[in-house]
KOLSEDREN-89886 format. One record per residue: y, x, z of N, C-alpha, C, CB in turn; residue in three letters. Coordinates in steps of 0.05 Angstrom, whole numbers, plus 5000, padded with zeros to 4 digits. Glycine has a CB too. Layout:
! residues N
YXZYXZYXZYXZALA
...
***
This chain:
! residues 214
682040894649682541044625684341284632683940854603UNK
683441484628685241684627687441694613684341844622UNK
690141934620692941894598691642044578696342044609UNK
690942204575689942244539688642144524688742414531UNK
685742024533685441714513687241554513683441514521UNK
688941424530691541294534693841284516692541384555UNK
693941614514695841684496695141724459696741934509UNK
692741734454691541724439690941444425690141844447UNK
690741194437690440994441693240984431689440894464UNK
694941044451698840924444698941004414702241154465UNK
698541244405699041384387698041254350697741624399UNK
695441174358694641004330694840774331692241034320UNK
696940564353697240344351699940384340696640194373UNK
701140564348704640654339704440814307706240934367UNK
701940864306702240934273701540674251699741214265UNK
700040464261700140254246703240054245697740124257UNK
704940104275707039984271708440144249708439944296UNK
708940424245710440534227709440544196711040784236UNK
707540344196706440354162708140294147704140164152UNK
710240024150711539934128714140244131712839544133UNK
714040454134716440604128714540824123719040634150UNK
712440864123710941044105710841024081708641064109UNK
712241054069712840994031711541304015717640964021UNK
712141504028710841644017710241924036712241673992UNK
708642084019707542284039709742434057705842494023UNK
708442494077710142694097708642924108711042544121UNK
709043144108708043294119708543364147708143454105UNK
706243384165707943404198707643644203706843244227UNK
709843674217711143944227711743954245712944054218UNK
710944254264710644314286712644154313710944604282UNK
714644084306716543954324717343704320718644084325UNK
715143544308715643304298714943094324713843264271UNK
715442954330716242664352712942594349719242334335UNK
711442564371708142424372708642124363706342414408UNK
707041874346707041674338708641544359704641584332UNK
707841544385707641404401711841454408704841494423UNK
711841614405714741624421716441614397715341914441UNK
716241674371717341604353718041254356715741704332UNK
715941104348716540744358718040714390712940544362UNK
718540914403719640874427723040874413718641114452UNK
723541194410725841104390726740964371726341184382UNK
724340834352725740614326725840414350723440494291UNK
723940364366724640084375728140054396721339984397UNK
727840294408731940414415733240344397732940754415UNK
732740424374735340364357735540024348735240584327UNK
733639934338732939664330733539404361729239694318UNK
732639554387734139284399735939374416732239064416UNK
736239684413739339694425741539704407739739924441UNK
740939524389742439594362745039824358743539314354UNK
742540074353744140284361744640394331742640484383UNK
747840574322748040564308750240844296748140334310UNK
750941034320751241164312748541394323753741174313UNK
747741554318745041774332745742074319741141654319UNK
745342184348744942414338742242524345747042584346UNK
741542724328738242864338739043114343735542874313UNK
737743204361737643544372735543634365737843624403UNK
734543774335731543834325731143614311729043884347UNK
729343664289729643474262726043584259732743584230UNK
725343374235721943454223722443254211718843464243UNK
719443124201719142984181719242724201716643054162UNK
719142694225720542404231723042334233719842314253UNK
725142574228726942574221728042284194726742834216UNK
726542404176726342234151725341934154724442364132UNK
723641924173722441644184724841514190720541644211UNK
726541664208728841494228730441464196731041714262UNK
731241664180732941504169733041284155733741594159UNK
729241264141729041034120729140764145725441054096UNK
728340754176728940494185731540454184728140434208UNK
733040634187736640534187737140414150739640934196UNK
736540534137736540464102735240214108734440684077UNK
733140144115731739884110733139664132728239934115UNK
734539794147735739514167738039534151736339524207UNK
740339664140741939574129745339794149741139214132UNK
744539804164747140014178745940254199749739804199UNK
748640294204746740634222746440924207742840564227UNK
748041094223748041414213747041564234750841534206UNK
744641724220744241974237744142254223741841954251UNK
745942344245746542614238743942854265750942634245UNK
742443054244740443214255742043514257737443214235UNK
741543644279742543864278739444094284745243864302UNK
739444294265736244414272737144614268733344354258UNK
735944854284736145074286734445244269736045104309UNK
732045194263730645314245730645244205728045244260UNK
731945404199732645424166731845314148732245614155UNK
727345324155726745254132726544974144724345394116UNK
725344864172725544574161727944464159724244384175UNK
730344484170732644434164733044364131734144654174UNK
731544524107733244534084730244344081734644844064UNK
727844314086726044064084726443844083724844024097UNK
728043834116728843584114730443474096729743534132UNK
732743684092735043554077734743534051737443664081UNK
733543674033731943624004730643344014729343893992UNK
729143254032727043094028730542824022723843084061UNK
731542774041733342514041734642584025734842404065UNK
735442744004736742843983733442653964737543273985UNK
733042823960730242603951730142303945728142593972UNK
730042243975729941953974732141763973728741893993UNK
735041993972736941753968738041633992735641533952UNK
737041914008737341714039740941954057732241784070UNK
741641974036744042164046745942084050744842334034UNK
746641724049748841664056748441504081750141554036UNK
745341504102745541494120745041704142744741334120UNK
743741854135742742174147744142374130739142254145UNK
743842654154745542884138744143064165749942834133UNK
743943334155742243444169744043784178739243434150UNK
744343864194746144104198744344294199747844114222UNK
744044544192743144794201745144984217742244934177UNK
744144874245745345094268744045254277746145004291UNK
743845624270742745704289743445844314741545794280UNK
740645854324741845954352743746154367740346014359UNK
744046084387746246354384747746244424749646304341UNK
747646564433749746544466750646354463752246734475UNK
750746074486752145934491753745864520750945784481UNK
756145834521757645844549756445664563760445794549UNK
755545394555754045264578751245284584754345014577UNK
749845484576746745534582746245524603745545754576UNK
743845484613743845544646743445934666740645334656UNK
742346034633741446224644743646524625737846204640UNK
743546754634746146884623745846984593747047154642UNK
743146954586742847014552742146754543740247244541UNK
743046534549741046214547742846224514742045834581UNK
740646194494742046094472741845684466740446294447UNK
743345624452743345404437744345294408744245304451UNK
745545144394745845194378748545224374744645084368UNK
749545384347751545564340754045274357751545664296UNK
755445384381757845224383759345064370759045324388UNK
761745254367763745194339762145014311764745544325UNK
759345144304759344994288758244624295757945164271UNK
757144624314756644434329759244234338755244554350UNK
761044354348763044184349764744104330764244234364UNK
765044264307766744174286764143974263768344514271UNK
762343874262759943714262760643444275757743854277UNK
760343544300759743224320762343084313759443264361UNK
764643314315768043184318768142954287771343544315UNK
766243074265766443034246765342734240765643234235UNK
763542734249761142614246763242254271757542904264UNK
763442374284764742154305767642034294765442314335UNK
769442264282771142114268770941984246772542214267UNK
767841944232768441654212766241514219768641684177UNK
765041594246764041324252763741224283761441304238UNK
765241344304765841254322763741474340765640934322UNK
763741364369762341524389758941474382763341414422UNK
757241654396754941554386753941454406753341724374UNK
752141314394750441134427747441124421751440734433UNK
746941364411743841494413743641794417742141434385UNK
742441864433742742204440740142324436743642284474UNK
738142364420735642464425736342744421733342354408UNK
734242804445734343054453730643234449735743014488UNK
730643404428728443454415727843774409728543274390UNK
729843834413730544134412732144274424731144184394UNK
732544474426731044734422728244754443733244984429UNK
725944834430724044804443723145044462722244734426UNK
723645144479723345374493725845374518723345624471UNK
723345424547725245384569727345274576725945514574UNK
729345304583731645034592733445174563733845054636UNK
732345124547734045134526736144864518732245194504UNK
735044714529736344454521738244324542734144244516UNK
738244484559740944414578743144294570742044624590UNK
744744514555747544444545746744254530749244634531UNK
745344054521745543834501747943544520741243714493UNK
747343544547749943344548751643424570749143024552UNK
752043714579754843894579757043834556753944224575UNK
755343944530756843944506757943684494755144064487UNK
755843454500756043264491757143054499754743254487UNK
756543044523757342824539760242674532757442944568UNK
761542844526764642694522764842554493767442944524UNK
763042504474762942334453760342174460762842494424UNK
759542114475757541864479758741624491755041944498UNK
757741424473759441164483758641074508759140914466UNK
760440814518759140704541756940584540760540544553UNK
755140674555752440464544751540664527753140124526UNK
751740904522749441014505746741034518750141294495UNK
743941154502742941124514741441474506741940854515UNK
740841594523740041884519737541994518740942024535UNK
735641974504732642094502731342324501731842044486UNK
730142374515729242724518726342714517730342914551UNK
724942884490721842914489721443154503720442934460UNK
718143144506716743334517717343344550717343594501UNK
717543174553718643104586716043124608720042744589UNK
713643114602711143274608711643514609708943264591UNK
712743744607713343984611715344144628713544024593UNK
714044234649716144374673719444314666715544764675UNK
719944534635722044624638724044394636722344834622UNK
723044214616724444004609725343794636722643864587UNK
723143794654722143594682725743824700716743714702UNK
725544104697728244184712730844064701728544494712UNK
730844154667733844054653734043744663733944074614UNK
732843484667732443254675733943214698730043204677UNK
732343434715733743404748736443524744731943594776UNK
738143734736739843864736742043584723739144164721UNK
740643474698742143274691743043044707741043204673UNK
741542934717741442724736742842854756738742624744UNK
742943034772745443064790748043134784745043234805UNK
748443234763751043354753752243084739750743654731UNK
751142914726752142724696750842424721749442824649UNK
749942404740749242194754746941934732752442074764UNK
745942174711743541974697741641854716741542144677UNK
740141704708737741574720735341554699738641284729UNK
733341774690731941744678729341664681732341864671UNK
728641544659725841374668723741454644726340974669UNK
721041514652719341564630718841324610716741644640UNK
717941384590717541094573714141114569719541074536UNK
712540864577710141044578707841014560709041024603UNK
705841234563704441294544705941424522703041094537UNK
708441564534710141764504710241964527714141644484UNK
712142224507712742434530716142354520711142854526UNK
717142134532719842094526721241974553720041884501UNK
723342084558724742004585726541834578726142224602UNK
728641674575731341574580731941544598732041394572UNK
734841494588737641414619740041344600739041764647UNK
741641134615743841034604745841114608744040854605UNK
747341194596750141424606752541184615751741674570UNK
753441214635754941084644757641074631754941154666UNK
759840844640762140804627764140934635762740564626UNK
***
């Protein structure tokens, strides 16, 4: 079998697991998580009973992750997205559903960042990013989910655990999509030597993890 029937295959067996949190329509959008790697992350959070999360890029599986945290009963994630309109999508939609006292969604946009790799490398707005996370951590502790989903273009996503790294618990665990793709396959390696990750594909997704050390 080839990986695209493969993955295709992964993909509508992982959309029948996410039926019971399909309650109502969603529209998908361009930067939304494939079936398949979406259940890679609910199933992260559910047996690594993970419970604080942050997302780097948000869509309408955004809203997925929050109704499983609503339906298990604990768990906050906070989305930070760079792009305006789905940003205010998302956040009308869990405004919507009532789902705002476990999700909350930031609009950061882009903008020069000191840890880029490259000398115009943008990411998202700093300052406002750290006065967020600081926020977000002081009422509910370090986080110990890192998905990494955005910014979608070249090693844009570098600084995600430069910046971050010092609020991830022991034992977090750090996820990066689109990991099929060069640029993402460099930020990986750069990570893994500098932060001593060990990442591993999860398969039939385009999702990497590694466990951040203590």
């Amino acid at each position: 079998m080839d990986d695209s029937l493969a993955r295709e295959l992964a993909d509508l067996s992982a959309l029948q697991r996410i039926g019971s949190l399909d309650t109502e329509y969603l529209p998908q959008l361009p930067a939304d998580l494939r079936p398949a790697a979406l259940v890679a992350v609910m199933d992260e959070i559910v047996l690594g009973a993970r419970t604080v999360v942050v997302e780097l890029g948000c869509g309408s599986t955004s809203v997925l992750l929050a109704r499983l945290l609503q339906q298990r009963g604990f768990g906050h994630l906070l989305c930070i997205e760079h792009d305006e309109r789905t940003a205010a999508f998302v956040a009308s939609q869990l405004r919507r559903e009532g789902l705002g006292s476990v999700a909350r969604v930031v609009h950061a946009p882009l903008s020069r960042h000191p840890a880029a790799l490259s000398r115009h490398g943008q990411w998202y707005a700093p300052q406002q990013v750290h006065d967020e996370v600081l926020a977000y951590i002081d009422q509910f502790g370090l986080v110990d989910l890192l998905l990494v989903d955005g910014p979608g273009f070249g090693d844009s996503r570098y600084p995600a655990l430069p910046v971050l790294r010092a609020v991830l618990a022991p034992g977090a665990t750090v996820l990066v999509d689109d990991v099929d793709r060069p640029d993402e396959q460099a930020v990986l390696t750069r990570w893994s030597e500098e932060f001593g990750l060990k990442f591993r594909t999860a398969p039939r997704t385009s999702l990497a993890a590694a466990t951040a050390l203590a």
